[in-house]
DRENGU-719730 format. One line per 4 residues: number of its first residue (from 1); their letters; for each residue z, x negated, y negated of C-alpha. Coordinates in Angstrom, 3 decimals. Last residue first. Layout:
N
NUM = A = Z X Y ~ ... .
REM end
This chain:
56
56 = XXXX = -6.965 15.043 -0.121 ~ -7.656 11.450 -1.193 ~ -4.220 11.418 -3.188 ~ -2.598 12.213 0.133 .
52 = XXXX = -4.110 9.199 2.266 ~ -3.310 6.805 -0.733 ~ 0.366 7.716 -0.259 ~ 0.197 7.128 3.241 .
48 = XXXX = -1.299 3.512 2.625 ~ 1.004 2.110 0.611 ~ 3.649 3.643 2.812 ~ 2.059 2.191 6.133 .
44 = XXXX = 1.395 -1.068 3.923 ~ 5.604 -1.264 2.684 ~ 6.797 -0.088 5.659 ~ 4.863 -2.959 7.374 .
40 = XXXX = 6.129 -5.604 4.912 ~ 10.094 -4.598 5.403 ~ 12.347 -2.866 3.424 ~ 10.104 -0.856 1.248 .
36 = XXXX = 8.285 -0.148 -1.535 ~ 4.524 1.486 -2.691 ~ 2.410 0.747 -6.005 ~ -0.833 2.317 -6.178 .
32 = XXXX = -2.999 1.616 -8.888 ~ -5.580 4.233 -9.059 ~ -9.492 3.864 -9.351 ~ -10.763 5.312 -6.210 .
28 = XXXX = -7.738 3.597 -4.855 ~ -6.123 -0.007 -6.489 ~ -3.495 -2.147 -4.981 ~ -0.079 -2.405 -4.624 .
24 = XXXX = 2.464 -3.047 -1.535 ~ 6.046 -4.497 -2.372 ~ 8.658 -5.590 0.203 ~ 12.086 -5.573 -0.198 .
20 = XXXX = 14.736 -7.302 2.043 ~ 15.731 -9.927 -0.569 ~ 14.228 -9.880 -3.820 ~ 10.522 -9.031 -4.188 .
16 = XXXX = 8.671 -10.068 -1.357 ~ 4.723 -9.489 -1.909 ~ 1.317 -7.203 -0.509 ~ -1.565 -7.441 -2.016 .
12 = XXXX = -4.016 -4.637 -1.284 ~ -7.806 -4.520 -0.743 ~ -9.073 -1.191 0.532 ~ -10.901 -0.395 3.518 .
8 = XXXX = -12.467 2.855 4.330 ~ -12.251 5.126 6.806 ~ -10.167 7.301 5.732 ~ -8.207 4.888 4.122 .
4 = XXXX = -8.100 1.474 5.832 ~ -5.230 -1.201 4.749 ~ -7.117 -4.475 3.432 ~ -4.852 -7.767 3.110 .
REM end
């Protein structure tokens, strides 16, 4: 799946780990990013908010 980062896309896999939690990881300008949460969604928006505040 690719999440967009400030205008860029980035690949990141996205996975159920045990019942009602997702898992979101995937590299940034060299990164691994790892982000949780209770449903797949969650999991990219949070993914994807953390990559938004190491970019700044």
């Amino acid at each position: 799946m690719q999440v967009t980062v400030c205008g860029r896309p980035f690949d990141v896999s996205i996975r159920q780990q045990g019942m009602g939690l997702w898992v979101a990881s995937g590299d940034y300008q060299d990164r691994e990013i790892e982000a949780m949460a209770r449903s797949r969604e969650a999991a990219l928006r949070r993914w994807r908010e953390i990559a938004e505040g190491a970019a700044d």
